[in-house]
C-alpha positions in Angstrom: -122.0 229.2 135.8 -119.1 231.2 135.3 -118.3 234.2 133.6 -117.7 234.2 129.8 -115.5 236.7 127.7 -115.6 236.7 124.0 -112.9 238.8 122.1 -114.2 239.8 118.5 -111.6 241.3 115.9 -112.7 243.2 112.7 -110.6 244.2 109.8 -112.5 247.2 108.1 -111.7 247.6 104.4 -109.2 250.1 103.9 -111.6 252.7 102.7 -114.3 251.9 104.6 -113.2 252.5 108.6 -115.3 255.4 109.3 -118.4 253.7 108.0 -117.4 250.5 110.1 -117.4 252.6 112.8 -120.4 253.8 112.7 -122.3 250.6 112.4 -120.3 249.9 115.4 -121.8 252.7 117.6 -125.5 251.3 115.6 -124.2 247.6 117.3 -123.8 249.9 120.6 -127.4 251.0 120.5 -129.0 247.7 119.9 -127.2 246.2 122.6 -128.6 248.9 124.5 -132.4 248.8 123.1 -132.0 245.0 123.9 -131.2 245.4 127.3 -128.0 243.0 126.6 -126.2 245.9 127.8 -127.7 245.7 131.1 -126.7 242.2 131.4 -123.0 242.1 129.8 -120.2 244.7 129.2 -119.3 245.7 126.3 -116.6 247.7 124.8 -114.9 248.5 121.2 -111.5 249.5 120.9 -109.8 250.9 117.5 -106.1 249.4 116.9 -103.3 251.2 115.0 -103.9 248.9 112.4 -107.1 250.3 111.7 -108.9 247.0 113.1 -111.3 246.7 115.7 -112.0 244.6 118.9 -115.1 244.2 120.8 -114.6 242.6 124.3 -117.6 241.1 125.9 -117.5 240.0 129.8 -121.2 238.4 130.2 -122.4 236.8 133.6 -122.8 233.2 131.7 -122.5 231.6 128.5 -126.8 231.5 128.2 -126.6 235.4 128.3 -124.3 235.5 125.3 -125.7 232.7 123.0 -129.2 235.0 123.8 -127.6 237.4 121.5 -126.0 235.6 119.3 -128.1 235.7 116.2 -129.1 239.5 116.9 -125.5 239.7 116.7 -124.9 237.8 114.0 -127.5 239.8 111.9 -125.6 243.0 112.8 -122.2 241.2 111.2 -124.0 239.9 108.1 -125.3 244.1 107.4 -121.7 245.1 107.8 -120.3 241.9 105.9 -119.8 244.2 102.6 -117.3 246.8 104.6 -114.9 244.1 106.6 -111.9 241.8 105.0 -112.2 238.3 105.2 -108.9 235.6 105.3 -108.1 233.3 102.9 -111.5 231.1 104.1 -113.4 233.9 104.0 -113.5 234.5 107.7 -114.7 238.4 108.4 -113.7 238.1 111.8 -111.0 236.6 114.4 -112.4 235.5 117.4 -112.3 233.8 121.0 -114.5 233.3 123.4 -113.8 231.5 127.3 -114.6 231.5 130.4 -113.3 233.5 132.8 -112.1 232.2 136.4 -111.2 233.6 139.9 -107.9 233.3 141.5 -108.8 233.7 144.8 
């Protein structure tokens, strides 16, 4: 299988950044407990827009849907501090798979 990379954006609520960010560095720590973080890297970067984006490069697609509803549990805690669109999305995302050139 190849590799799969999923790019998550989230818009904090203006007044509620730092408290985004540190259920962010809480979503760091269960990936950690979980071991997921032994099998996939992950990493969170802060825009200038004050949004988010967690970038996650896992070995195969099986290793991310493993997570996926520990990680969607995570999301639905933090659902009260993030804007949502116009369909009530609270995040922007994409996930792919990766492929070598060579």
């Amino acid at each position: 299988m190849e590799e799969t990379l999923s790019i998550i954006k989230y818009k904090p609520l203006e007044d509620c950044a730092d408290q985004f960010e540190e259920e962010l560095q809480k979503l760091y720590q269960i990936n950690k407990e979980s071991g997921f973080a032994d099998k996939a890297t992950v990493k969170f970067t802060k825009l200038d827009d004050g949004s988010f984006i967690q970038i996650m490069i896992c070995p195969n697609m099986d290793v991310l849907v493993e997570e996926q509803d520990e990680g969607l549990a995570w999301l639905e805690s933090v659902d009260h501090l993030l804007q949502k669109d116009e369909h009530g999305s609270r995040t922007e995302a994409v996930t792919g798979f990766t492929f070598n050139w060579s």
